[in-house]
C-alpha positions in Angstrom: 6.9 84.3 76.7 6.3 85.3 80.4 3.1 87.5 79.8 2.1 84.1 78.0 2.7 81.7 81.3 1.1 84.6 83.3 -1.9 85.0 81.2 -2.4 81.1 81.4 -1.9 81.2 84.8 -4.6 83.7 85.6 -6.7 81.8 83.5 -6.1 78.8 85.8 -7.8 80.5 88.8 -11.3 79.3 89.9 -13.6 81.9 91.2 -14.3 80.4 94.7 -17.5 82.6 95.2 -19.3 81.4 92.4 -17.5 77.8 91.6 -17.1 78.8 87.9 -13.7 79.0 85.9 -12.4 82.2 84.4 -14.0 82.9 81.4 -10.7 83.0 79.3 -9.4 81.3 76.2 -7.2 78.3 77.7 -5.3 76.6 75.7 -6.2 73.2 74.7 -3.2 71.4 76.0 -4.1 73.5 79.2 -7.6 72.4 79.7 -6.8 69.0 79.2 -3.9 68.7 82.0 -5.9 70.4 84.0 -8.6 67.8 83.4 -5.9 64.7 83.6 -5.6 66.4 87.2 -9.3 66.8 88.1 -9.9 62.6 87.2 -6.5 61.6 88.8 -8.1 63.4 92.1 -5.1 62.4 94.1 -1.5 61.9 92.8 2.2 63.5 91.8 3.4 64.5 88.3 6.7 64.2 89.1 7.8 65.3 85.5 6.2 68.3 83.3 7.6 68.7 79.8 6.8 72.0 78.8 7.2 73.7 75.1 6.6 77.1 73.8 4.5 78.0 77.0 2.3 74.8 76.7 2.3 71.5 78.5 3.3 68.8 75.9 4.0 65.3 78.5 3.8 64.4 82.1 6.6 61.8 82.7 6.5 59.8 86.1 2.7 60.0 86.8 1.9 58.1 90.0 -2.0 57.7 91.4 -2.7 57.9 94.9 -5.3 55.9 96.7 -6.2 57.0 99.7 -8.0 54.4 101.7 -9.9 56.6 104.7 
């Protein structure tokens, strides 16, 4: 279970040179939190509900506006 978490972690990683994600096979219900996060742009997920190494629900979600 802990090379799985790792492995999705790497995954995670942005190449900064280039601007391109890592070129590995994400789970779906990895890509989409981590799309939930790119539109929220800025907030808290106060709550992650993980099962068997994948995100299932974020509880307590709260959007920040930032007004400068």
């Amino acid at each position: 279970m802990a090379e799985m978490s790792r492995s999705n972690l790497e995954a995670m990683v942005l190449h900064r040179t280039s601007g391109t994600r890592a070129s590995v096979d994400l789970h779906p219900a990895w890509q989409r939190l981590m799309q939930y996060c790119e539109e929220l742009g800025h907030g808290e997920i106060e709550k992650l509900k993980i099962q068997d190494g994948v995100p299932v629900i974020a509880d307590v979600v709260r959007e920040k506006v930032k007004f400068t």
